[in-house]
C-alpha positions as CSV (number, residue, x, y, z in Angstrom):
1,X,126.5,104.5,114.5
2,X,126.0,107.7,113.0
3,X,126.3,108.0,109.5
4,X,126.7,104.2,109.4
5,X,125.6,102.0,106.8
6,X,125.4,98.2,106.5
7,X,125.1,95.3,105.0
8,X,123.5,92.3,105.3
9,X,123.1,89.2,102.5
10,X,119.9,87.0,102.3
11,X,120.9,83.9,102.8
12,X,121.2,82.2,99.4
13,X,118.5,84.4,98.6
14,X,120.5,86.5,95.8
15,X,119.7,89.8,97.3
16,X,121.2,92.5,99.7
17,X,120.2,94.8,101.8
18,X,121.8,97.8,103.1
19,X,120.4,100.2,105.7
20,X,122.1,103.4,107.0
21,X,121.6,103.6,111.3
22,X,119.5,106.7,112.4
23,X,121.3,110.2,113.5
24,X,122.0,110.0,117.1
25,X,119.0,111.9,119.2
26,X,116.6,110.4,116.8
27,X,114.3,107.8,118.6
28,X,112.3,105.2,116.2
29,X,108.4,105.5,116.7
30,X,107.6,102.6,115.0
31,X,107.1,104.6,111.4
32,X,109.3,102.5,109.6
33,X,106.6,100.2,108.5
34,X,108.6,96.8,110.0
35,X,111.6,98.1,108.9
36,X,114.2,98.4,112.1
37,X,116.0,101.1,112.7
38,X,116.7,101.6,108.8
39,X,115.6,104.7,107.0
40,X,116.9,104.2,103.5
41,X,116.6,100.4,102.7
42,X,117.9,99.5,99.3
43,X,117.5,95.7,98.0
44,X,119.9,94.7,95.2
45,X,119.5,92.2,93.0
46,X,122.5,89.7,92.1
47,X,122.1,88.3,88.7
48,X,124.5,85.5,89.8
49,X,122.8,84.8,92.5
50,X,119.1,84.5,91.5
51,X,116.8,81.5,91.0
52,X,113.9,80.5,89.6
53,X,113.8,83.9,87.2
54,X,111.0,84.0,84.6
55,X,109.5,86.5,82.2
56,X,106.5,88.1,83.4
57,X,103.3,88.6,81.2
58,X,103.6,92.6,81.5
59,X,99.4,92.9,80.4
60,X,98.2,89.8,82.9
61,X,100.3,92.4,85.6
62,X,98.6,94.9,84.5
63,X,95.2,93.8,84.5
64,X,95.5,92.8,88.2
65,X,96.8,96.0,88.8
66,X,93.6,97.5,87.5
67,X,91.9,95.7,89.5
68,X,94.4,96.0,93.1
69,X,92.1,98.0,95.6
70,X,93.7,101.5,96.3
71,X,93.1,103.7,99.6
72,X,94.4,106.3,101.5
73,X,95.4,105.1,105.1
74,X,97.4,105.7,107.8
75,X,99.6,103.7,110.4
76,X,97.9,103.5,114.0
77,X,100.7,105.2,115.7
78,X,100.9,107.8,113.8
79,X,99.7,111.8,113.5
80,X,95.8,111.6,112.2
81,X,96.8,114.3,109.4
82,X,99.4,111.6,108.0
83,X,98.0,109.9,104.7
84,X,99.4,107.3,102.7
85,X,98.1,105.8,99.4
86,X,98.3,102.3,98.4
87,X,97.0,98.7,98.5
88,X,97.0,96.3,101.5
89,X,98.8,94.0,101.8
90,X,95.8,91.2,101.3
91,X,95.0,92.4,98.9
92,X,98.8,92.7,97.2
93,X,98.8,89.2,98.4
94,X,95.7,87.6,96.7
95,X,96.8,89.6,93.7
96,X,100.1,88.7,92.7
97,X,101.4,86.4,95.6
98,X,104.9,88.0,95.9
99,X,106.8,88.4,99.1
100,X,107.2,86.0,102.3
101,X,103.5,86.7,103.0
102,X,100.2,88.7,103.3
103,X,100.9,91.0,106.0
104,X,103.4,93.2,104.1
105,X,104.5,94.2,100.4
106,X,108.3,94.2,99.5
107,X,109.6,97.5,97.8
108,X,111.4,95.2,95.6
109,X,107.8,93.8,94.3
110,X,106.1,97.1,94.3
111,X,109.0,98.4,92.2
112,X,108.6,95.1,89.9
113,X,104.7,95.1,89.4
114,X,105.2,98.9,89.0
115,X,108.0,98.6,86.0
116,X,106.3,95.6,84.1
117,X,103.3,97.5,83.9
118,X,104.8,100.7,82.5
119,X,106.6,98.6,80.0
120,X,103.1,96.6,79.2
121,X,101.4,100.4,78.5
122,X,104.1,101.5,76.9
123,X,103.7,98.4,74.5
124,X,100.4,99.5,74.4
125,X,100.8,103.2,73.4
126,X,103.0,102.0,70.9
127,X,100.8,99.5,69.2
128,X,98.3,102.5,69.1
129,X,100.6,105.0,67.9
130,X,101.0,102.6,65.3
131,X,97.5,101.7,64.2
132,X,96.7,105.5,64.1
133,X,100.0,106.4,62.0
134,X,98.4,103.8,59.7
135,X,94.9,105.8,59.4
136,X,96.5,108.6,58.8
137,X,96.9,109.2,55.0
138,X,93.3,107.4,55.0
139,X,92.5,110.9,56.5
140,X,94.6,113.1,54.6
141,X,96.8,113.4,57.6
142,X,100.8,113.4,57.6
143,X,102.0,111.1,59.4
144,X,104.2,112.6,62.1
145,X,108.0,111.2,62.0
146,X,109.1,108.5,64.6
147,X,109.7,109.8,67.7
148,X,107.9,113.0,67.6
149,X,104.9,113.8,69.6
150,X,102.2,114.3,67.3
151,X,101.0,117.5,67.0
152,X,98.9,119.5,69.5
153,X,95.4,119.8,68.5
């Protein structure tokens, strides 16, 4: 098995995932947060495949976001200098209600929430940029061209 990597396909579920086997000698110690025996798990979406897709309201993401408790943790098998950073899974849960349930949060949901919400401040930022660009000759300011950073201070 070493070296290996696999595939297996949801069933029906539009997604696959693909983990590669661990190098011979290694022994899992139960650090994979419920993943077995897979180090690098990848999940890829199949356009063809998917269901029940809808646009997500990027600023309602975000807001719950704000709101998502964040601590530093660690895994009760696991060395007491090791930290981690994130939400539980509860809480993930009673926020957004992704996932097949409340005990652990998909990578392919983190990465979701995670990339609506950069898009939704982005948006943000923009519409910002924007309304300041428009104060600008108000001020005597030039307005910097589009695309450029304005200038440093």
């Amino acid at each position: 098995m070493r070296g290996t990597s696999w595939w297996s396909r949801g069933q029906g579920r539009g997604w696959l995932t693909r983990a590669r086997a661990r190098p011979r000698g290694t022994r899992h110690r139960g650090d994979t947060a419920g993943l077995t025996s897979a180090t690098e798990p990848e999940t890829i979406a199949e356009t063809i495949a998917e269901t029940s897709t809808a646009a997500e309201n990027g600023f309602a993401v975000l807001e719950k976001v704000l709101a998502l408790p964040v601590s530093t943790w660690r895994y009760s098998w696991e060395e007491p200098h090791v930290r981690h950073l994130g939400p539980m899974a509860q809480d993930w849960w009673a926020a957004f209600g992704l996932g097949g349930s409340d005990t652990t949060i998909a990578c392919a949901d983190a990465n979701g929430v995670a990339l609506v919400s950069i898009q939704a401040l982005h948006r943000r930022l923009a519409e910002l940029q924007r309304r300041v660009d428009a104060l600008a000759p108000q001020r005597g300011e030039a307005v910097p061209p589009e695309g450029n950073a304005p200038p440093a201070p």
